[in-house]
Every structure is written in C-alpha cells, then in structure tokens.
C-alpha positions in Angstrom: 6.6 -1.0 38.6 8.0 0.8 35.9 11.2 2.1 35.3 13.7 4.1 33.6 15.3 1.9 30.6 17.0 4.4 29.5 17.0 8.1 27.9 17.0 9.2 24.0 16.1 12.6 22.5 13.0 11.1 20.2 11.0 7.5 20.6 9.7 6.4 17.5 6.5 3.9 18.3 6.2 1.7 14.8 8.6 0.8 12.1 6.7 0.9 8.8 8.3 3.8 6.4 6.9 7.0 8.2 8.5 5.9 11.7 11.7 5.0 9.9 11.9 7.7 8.1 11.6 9.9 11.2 13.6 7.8 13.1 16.5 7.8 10.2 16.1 11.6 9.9 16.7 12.3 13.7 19.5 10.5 14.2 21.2 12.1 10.9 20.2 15.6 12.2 22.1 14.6 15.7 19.4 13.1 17.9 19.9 10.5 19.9 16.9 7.7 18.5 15.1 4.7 20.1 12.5 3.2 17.7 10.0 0.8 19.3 8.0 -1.9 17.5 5.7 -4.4 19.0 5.7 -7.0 16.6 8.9 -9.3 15.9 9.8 -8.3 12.5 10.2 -4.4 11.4 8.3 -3.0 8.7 4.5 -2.9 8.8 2.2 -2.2 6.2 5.5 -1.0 3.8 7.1 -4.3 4.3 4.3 -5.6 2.4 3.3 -2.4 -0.1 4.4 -2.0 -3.5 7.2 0.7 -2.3 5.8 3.4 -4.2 5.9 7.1 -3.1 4.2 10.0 -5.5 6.7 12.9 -5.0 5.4 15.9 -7.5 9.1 17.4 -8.9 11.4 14.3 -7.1 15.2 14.8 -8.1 14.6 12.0 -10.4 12.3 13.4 -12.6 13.8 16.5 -12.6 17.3 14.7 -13.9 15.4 12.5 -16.1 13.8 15.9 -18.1 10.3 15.8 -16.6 9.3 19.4 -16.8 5.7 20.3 -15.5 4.3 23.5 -15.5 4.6 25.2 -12.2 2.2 24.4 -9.7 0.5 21.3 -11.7 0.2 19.0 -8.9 -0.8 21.7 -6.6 -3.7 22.3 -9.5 -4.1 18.7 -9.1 -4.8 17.9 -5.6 -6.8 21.3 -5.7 -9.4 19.1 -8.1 -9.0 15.8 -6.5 -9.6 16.5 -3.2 -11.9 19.1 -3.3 -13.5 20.6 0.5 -10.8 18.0 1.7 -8.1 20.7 0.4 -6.1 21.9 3.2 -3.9 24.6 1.4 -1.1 24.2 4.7 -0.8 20.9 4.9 -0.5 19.7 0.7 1.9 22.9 0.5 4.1 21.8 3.1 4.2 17.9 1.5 4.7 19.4 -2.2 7.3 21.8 -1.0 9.3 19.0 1.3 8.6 15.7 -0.5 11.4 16.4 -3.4 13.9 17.4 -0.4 12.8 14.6 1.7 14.0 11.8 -1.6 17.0 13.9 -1.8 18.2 14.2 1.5 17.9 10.3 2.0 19.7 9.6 -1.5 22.2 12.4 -0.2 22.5 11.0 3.0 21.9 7.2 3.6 21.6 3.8 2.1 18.1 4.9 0.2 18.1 4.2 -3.2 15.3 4.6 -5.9 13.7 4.1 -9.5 11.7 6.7 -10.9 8.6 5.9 -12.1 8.3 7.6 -15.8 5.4 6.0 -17.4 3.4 5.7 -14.2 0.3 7.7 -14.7 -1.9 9.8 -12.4 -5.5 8.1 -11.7 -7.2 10.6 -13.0 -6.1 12.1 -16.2 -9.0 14.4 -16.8 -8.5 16.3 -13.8 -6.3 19.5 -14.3 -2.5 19.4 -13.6 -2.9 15.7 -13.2 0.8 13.9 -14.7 1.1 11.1 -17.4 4.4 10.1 -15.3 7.3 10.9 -13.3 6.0 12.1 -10.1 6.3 8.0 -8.2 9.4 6.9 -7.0 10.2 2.7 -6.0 13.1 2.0 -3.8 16.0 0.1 -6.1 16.2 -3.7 -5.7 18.2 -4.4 -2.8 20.3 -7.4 -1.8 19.5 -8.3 1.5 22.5 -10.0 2.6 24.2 -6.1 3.3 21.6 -6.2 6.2 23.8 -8.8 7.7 22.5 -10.1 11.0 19.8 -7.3 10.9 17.9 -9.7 7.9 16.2 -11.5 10.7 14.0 -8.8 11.8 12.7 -7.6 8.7 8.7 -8.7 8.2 8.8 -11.1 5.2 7.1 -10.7 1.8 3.3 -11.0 2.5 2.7 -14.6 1.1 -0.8 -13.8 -0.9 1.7 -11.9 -2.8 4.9 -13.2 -2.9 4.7 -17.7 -2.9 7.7 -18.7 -1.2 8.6 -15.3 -0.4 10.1 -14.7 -4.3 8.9 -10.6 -4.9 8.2 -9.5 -7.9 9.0 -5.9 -9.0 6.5 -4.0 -11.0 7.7 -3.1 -14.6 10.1 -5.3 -16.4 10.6 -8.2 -13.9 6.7 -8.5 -14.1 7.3 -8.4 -17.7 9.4 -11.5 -17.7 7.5 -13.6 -15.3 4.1 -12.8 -17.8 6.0 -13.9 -20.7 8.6 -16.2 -19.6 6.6 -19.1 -21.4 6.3 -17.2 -24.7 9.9 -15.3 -24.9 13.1 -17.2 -24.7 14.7 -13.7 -22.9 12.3 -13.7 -20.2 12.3 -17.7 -20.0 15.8 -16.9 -19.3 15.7 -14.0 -16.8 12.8 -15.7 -15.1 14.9 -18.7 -14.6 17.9 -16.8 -13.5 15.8 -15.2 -10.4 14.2 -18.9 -9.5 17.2 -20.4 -9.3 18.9 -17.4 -7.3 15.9 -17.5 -5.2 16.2 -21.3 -4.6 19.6 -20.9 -3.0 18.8 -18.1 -1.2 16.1 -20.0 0.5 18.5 -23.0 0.6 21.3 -20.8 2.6 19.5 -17.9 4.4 16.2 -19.5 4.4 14.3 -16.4 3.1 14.0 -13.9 -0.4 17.6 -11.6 -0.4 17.0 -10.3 -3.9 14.6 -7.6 -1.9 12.4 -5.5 -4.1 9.3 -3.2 -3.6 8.6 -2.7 0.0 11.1 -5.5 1.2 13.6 -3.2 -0.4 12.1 -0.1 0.9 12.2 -0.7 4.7 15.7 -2.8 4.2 17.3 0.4 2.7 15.7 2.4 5.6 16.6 -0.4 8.4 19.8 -0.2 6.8 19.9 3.3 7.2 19.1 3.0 11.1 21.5 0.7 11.8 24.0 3.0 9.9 23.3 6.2 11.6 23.1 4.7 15.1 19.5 4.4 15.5 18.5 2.1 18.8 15.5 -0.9 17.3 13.8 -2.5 19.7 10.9 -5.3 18.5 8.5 -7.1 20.2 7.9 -3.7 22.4 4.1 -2.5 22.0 3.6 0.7 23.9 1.5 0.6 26.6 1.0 4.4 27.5 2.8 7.8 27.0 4.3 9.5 29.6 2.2 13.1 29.2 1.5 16.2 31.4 1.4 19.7 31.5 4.5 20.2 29.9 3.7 17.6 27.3 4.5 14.3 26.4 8.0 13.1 27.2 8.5 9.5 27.1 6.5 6.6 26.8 6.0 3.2 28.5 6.6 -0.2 26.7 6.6 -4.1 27.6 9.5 -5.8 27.2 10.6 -9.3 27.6 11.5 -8.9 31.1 8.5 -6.2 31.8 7.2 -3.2 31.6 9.8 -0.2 31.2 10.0 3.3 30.9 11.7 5.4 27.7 12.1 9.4 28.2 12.2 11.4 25.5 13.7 14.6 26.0 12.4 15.7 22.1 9.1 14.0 22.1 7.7 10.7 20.6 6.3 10.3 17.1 3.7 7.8 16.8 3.7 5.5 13.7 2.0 2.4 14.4 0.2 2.3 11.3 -3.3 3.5 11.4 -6.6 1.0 12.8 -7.5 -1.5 9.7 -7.6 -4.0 13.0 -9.4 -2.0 15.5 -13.4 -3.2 14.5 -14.7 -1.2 16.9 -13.5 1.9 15.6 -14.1 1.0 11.8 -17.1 0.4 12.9 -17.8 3.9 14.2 -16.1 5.6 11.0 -17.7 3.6 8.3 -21.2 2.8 9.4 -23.0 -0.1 6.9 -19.5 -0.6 5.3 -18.3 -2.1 8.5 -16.9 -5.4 7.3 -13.7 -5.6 5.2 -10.9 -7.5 4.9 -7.7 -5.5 5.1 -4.5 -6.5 3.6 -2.5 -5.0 6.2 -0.7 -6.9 9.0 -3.1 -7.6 11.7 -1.3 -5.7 14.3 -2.2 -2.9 13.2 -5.1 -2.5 15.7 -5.1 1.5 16.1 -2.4 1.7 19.2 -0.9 5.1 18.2 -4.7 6.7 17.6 -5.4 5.7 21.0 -2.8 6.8 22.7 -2.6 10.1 20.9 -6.7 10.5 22.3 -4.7 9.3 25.6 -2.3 12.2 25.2 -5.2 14.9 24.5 -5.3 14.6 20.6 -8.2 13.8 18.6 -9.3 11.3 15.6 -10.7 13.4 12.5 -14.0 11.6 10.9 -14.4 14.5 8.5 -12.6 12.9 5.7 -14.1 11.6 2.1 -13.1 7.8 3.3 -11.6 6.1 6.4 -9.9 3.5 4.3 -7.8 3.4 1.6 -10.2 1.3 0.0 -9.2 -2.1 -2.0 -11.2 -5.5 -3.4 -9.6 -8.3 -1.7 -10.4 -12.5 -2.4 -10.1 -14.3 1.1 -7.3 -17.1 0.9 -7.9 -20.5 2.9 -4.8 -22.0 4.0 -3.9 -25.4 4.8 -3.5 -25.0 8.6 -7.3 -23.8 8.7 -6.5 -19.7 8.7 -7.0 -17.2 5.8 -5.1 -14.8 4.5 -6.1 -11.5 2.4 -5.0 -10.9 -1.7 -5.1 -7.6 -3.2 -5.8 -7.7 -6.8 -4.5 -4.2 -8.0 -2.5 -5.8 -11.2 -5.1 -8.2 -13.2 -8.0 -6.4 -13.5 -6.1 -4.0 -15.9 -5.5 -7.0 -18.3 -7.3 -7.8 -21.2 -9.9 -10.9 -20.9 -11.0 -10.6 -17.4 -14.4 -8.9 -16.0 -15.8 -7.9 -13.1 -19.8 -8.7 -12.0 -22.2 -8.5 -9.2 -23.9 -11.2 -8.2 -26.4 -10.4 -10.7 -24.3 -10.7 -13.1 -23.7 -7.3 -14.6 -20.4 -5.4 -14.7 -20.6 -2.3 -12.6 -17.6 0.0 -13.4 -14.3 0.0 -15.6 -12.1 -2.9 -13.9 -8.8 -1.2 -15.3 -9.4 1.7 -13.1 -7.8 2.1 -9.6 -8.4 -0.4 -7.0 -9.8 2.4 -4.6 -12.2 3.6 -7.1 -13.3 -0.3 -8.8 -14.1 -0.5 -4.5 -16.5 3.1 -4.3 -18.0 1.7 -7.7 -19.2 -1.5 -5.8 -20.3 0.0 -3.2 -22.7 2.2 -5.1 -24.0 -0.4 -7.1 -24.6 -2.8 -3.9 -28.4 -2.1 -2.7 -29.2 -1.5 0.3 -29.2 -4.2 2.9 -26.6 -6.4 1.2 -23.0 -7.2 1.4 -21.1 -5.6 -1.6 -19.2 -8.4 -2.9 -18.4 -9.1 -7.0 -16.5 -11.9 -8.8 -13.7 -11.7 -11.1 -14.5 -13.7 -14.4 -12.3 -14.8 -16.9 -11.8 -17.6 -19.2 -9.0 -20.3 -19.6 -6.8 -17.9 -22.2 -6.5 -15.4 -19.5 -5.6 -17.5 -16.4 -3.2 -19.7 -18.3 -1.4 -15.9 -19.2 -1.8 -14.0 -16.3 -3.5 -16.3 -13.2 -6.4 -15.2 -11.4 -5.7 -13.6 -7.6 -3.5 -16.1 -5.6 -3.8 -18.9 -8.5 -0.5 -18.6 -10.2 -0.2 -18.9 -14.0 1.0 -21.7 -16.2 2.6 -24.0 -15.4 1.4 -23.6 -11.4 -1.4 -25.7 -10.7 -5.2 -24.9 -10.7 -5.9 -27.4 -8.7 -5.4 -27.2 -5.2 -6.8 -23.8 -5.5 -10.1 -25.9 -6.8 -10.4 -27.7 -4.4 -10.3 -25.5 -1.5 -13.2 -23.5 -2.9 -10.7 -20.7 -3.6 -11.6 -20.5 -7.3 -14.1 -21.5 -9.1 -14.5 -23.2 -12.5 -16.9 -24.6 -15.1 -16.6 -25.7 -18.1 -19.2 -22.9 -19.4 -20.8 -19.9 -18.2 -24.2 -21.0 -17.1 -22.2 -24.0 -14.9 -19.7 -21.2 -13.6 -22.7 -18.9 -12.3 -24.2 -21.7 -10.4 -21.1 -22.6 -9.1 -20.4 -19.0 -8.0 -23.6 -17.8 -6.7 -24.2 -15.6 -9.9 -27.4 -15.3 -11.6 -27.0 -17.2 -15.1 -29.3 -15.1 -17.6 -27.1 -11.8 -16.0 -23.9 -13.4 -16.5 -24.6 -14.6 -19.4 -26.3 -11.7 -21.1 -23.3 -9.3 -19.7 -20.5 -11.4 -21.6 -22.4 -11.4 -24.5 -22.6 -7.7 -24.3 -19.0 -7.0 -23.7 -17.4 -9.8 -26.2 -19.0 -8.4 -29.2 -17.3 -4.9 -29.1 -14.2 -6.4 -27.0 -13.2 -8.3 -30.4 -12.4 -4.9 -31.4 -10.8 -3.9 -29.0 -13.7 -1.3 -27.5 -15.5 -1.3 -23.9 -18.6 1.0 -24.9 -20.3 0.6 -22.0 -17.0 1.5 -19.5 -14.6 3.3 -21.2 -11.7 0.5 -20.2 -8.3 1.0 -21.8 -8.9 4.9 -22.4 -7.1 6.4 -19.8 -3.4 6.4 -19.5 -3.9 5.1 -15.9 -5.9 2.1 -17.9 -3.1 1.5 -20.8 -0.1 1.4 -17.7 -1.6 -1.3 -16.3 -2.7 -3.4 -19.3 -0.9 -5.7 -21.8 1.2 -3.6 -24.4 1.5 -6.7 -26.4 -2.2 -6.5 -26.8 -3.5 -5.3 -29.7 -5.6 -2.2 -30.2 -6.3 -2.2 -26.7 -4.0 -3.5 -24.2 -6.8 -3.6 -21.5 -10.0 -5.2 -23.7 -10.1 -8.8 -24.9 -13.3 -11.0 -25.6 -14.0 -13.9 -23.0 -13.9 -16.9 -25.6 -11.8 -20.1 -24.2 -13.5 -22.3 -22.2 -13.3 -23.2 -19.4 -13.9 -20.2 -17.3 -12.9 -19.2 -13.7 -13.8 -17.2 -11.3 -12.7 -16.0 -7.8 -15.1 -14.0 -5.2 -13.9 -10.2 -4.5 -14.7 -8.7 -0.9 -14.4 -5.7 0.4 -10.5 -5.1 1.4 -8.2 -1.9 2.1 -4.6 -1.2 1.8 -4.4 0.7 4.9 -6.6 3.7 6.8 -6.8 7.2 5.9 -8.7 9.1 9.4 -6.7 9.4 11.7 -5.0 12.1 14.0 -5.4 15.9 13.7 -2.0 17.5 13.0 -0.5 20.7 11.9 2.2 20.7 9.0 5.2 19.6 11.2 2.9 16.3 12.0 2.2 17.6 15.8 -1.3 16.1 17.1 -3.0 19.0 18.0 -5.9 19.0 20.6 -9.4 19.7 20.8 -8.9 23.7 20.4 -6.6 22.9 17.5 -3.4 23.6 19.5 -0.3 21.5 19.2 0.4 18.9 21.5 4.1 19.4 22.7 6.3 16.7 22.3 3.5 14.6 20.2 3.7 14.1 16.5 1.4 11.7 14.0 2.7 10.0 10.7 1.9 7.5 8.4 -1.3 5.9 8.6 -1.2 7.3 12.4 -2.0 11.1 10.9 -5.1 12.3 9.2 -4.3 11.5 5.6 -3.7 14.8 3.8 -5.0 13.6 1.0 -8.5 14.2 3.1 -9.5 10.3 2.5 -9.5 10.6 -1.6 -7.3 8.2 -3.8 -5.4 10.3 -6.3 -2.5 8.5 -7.2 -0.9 5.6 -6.9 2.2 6.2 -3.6 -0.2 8.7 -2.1 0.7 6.6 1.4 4.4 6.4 1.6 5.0 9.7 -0.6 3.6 11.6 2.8 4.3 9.1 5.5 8.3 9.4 4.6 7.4 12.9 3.9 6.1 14.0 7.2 8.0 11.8 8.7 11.1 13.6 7.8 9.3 16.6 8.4 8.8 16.2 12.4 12.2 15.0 12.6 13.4 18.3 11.4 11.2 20.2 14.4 11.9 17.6 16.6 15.8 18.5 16.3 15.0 22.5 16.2 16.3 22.3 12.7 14.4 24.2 9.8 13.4 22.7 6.8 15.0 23.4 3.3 13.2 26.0 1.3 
C-alpha cells in the first residue's frame, strides 16, 4: 500500500534541463523541491545534447555588442513557423528566455559561452540572425560535483569514445587538425592525457563540456540550493482530483511511496521517442526511426498528464525533432544510435539514395537533410541514404562513429559498420547502391566541386552552411571533389533528437484539459510540452532554449511569484 514518504512544495518527475531548471528555480524562489528520476543517472536527453539553448537578446549577446532590430526574432518565428504561430506562447519564451540565462548566471553555479558566429537555419527568412542568439554552458570540471559525479548519465558513447567530449568550436578545431598543426597536436594531447588520468582516478570524463557540462552546472545548482534528487524512482501515477493534482506516486527500492506536493508537480520526463505505439499513431508511414535519445524515454509524463485530464496535441508540423542516424553494432551484440549533425557540412562527403542520386544540400540542418529524404523516398519504401566519401575525407574528418587518423578503419570494417571499396562501382555493390546512379552523380558534382560550386544544391551558400564547414577550405569551406580512392560509405536511417508533440499548455507550462482550461497543480516542460516551436526546426538550441525557459517559467507560478518584465 502506499504511503506518505514525505511532503515538498513541487515534485519535479525527470532530470533532463527543463526539470532541473524548474526544480533549481523553485527552490531559489523558496520552495521546498523533490525531483524524481527513474533511471540511475540524472540528465536525460541534455546529458547527451550538444548544450545549446537559442535565447533571442541573451545577456551575453547583449554585452558582447549584438544589436538586432527590435522584434527580429519575433519576425522570425512569425516566418518559420507559420499556422504553427502561437503569438502567447513564443511571446512569453522571447520575453523570459534572456531573464531565465540571467537569473541562473545571477543566481547559481550556471555558466555559459555565447555563441557569436552561430547562424540561424534559415537565413532567407526575415529577422532570422547570423549569430548571437545560442548560448553553451562553459566547460566544467566535474570533480566540484564531488560525490554527486556518480549520478550524472555519462557522455553518450556514439559520441564521445571513452567518454572524452568534445566541445564544438575550437576544441573541435584542434582534434580536426591535431595531425596537421603542431598547436592543436599540442592541445589535443594535453586533453588525452588529462583525460587518461581522469579515467585512471575517477574512472570517467571530469573535463565536462556540452551537455555533460550543462546538467553538471544545473545538478550543481540543486545540490547547492537544497533541492531533494531521488533516481531510480519512475512515477507510477499522480495523485489528482477535483482540486487538482497534488502529489504523485513513485517506486522505490523498498516499494511503492507516496510524494505530496502542496504546489503541484511538473512533468519532465522527456517526451516519447520510446513509446512505438504512440509514434506510431503521430507519424503514420514514418513509423520506424531510430532515436538518439536514452531509451527510457518511453512517454511516462504524456501519459500521465492524459491520466491527470490533459491532452497530447497532434496538430503540429512534425512529432519529431527529426535527425539521420547510422545504427552502431557493438561487441556484446546491441546497437547503439550516431547522429551525424557535424560531417555532412564538410567538404568531400555526399549524400545519395539508394539510387544513387543526391537529394538535398547535405550542409543544411540535420532536421531538414531528414524532410528532404523523406520526400524524395517513394512510396512504399524505407527512406534510408548513404553517406559517401572518399579516403582524403575520412583520413581528415572520419565518417559517423569511425574516428579519423590515426584510429583504425578496421574494426568498423568488419562489423559491417562501414563500407569500403577500392572504387565507386565496387563501393555501390557493396552498399546496395545502384552503380550507373552513383556513379553518374559523382561525376556530376566533382566537376563544379573543383571549383568550389554545388550547382545543383546550393551547398556552402548559406551562413548556416559556411558555420559548419571547413574555413581552411578554399573557396568553399563546404564543397570538395570526391577524388582519393578508396571510398567509404556508411548507411543513414531515419533518427531524431528528441519529440516535439506533446502536452497542451498555456504560457506558464500548465497542461490544460480538453476545454482548454488549466489543470491545477499540473505543468508540462521540455520535451513533455507541445513544442512551441509548433513541430518546425528553426534554429539550432530550439530544445533546451524553451525547456530551461519554461521550466523556469512554471517555477515562478508555482511559487506565486511573477515573472520579470
């Protein structure tokens, strides 16, 4: 039978960044917090993310000289998102967001980067920002966690080998060019050998970056501010009635127990990239994917918010936050899921059906290089593609999970992972791929590629394009012919980064019922609210910028404070 574990003011169910940003924000503003997660390790989905958050006007900017014309990401999201507009809920993210990063610089252990020369996806949109609206947390060391280390969920391994992370910008830099430049030989060795004896000692990564560094600032923050953080507690039901939801039941080791919550509970578990019957009702033919998020995300908080008398919107553009994924085999039999949003940007690498013919411009954004493929799949078939590159490219930049030089090919060759031949007819065969397409497509790209031009695609003329490519890389850092043999290829699936349907809310992030009344005592955020983005992809941090945002929004109603205008 269940039973009273104890009392708190708000339960937070999950511990990606929207539920510890909620949870963090409560407790500063005087509530008494218990956040629940059900797996081991805290973090979710962010644990693993790049840690980016797009924050229109962030303090950052702002300091840094970033002046936009007023309203020009209002203008912005106006374009992108189109019927998906929902005038209360981007208004309240655009007005909060900035006051969200500074209240957690202000006001805990949160630290962050701005991200200058970080584009917009969509430059010819109106209002749309050549840089300065993303923020990254700052590197963190991880040992100022102390015993609190142990729970955090580790690097995802596709990503980071050996659980070494990789920050985006200059670190990348250096590990690209560390056999080329004796500087970034030298700051590339630096963080091996660091990371050797941090492995040796603590047995994990502690120079934290990206989302490691992300939810280790905001776990610091927690512990810091008093927050209670309980793992390996999934929720089981919440504790609802007329008055509204007020508590929630949860399994622990020793059974099942009761939490009242005399503020509410906020649900943050992280959307349903897991749950196949439900991404099987919201996406139809596109049923199978392969998402890189942590398995366990499996749609608990949409279900018990339906539980609790809310409802799951399926009026959005997407359900997913679409991305092309390769499927890993590891040793012990199991796979795991790679997300290639940084190669395909690079110069000498193409993507192809498996006729053979390149269907969009691969620099673009992940989410749209994954709509592309889906339109250009016939009907009836599995949209799938293949990365193609030749033995210039890999040696520079590697190929999905295969590592560059001096990592081995190998092993990666033999499991089937990647594929390789010593031409392009014996690479087709080996991948599935017609010959005469391939072959007639790489003939058709290398000859204006030399030149640096991509006729056909456009790739390399779009700021969003030129961030992402090679600035070494001359005329275009994004275009260079396929030439060196051998050449390699790896199979692309579909993949997402994450789920954008999900509850109805209003602007404070309170599910709202069927009659579009708020639920008392119930809020949504994170991948757990309808995406206010309406299910469109228009910037890179389009997750975490809101999930933190609203996050720290229901906090603030929550606690009966109001929000800074």
């Amino acid at each position: 039978m269940a039973r009273i574990e104890d009392e708190c003011d708000l339960l937070v169910i999950g511990s990606g960044a929207a539920g510890l940003a909620a949870a963090v924000s409560a407790a500063v503003l005087g509530l008494k917090v218990t956040l629940v997660e059900k797996e081991r390790h805290f973090g979710g989905t962010s644990a693993w993310s790049g840690g980016w958050l797009w924050v229109p006007g962030n303090p950052l900017a702002v300091a840094a000289g970033v002046d936009e014309p007023p309203g020009a990401a209002r203008t912005y999201l106006r374009e992108e998102l189109g019927n998906h507009f929902e005038p209360q809920l981007v208004d309240m993210f655009l007005a909060q967001a900035p006051h969200m990063v500074a209240f957690f610089i202000r006001e805990t252990a949160l630290s962050f980067n701005a991200g200058l020369g970080i584009p917009d996806f969509h430059h010819a949109s109106a209002g749309s920002s050549r840089g300065g609206r993303s923020v990254c947390a700052a590197p963190f060391d991880g040992r100022a966690l102390g015993p609190r280390i142990k729970d955090l969920r580790p690097a995802l391994p596709e990503i980071a080998p050996f659980g070494l992370g990789i920050a985006s910008g200059a670190d990348l830099s250096h590990f690209i060019n560390a056999t080329s430049d004796p500087g970034s030989f030298l700051h590339v060795t630096k963080r091996l050998a660091r990371h050797a004896a941090d492995l040796l000692v603590h047995r994990r990564a502690m120079q934290l970056v990206n989302g490691q560094a992300l939810v280790a600032r905001l776990l610091k923050a927690a512990d810091d501010h008093g927050v209670r953080l309980i793992h390996s507690a999934p929720c089981r039901a919440l504790t609802h009635g007329p008055g509204g939801v007020s508590g929630a039941s949860v399994r622990l080791a020793d059974g099942e127990h009761h939490i009242a919550a005399r503020r509410g509970v906020v649900l943050a578990c992280g959307g349903f990239p897991h749950d196949p019957a439900r991404f099987v009702a919201l996406t139809g033919a596109r049923a199978g994917h392969w998402s890189a998020a942590p398995r366990a995300n499996s749609g608990d908080g949409l279900a018990l918010g339906e539980a609790a008398g809310g409802y799951v919107r399926a009026d959005l553009a997407a359900p997913a936050a679409w991305a092309p994924v390769s499927v890993v085999p590891h040793k012990d039999g199991t796979t795991g899921h790679f997300p290639h949003l940084v190669e395909r940007a690079k110069p000498g690498v193409i993507m192809v059906t498996p006729q053979g013919r390149r269907f969009c411009n691969e620099a673009n954004s992940y989410y749209d290089v994954m709509r592309a493929l889906f339109e250009a799949t016939p009907e009836g078939q599995a949209p799938e593609a293949w990365l193609i590159c030749d033995q210039k490219f890999i040696t520079r930049y590697g190929l999905g999970r295969v590592r560059p030089f001096p990592f081995p090919m190998k092993p990666w060759q033999a499991s089937g992972y990647l594929k390789s031949a010593p031409d392009l007819d014996g690479l087709a065969r080996a991948c599935g791929i017609d010959p005469a397409g391939l072959a007639a497509t790489v003939e058709t790209y290398n000859a204006p590629a030399r030149s640096g031009l991509d006729p056909e695609f456009g790739r390399g003329s779009s700021p969003y394009n030129r961030a992402g490519g090679e600035p070494l890389h001359k005329p275009n850092p994004c275009v260079a012919p396929l030439d060196y043999a051998p050449f390699h290829a790896v199979k692309v699936v579909p993949g997402s980064l994450g789920t954008f349907a999900g509850l109805a809310t209003d602007a404070h992030a309170r599910v709202l019922d069927a009659n579009q009344q708020p639920i008392a005592g119930l809020y949504a955020v994170g991948n757990d609210m309808a995406s206010v983005m309406g299910g469109h992809y228009p910037a890179g941090g389009i997750t975490l910028g809101p999930a933190m945002t609203f996050g720290y929004i229901a906090a603030h109603h929550a606690a009966g404070q109001d929000l800074p205008t």
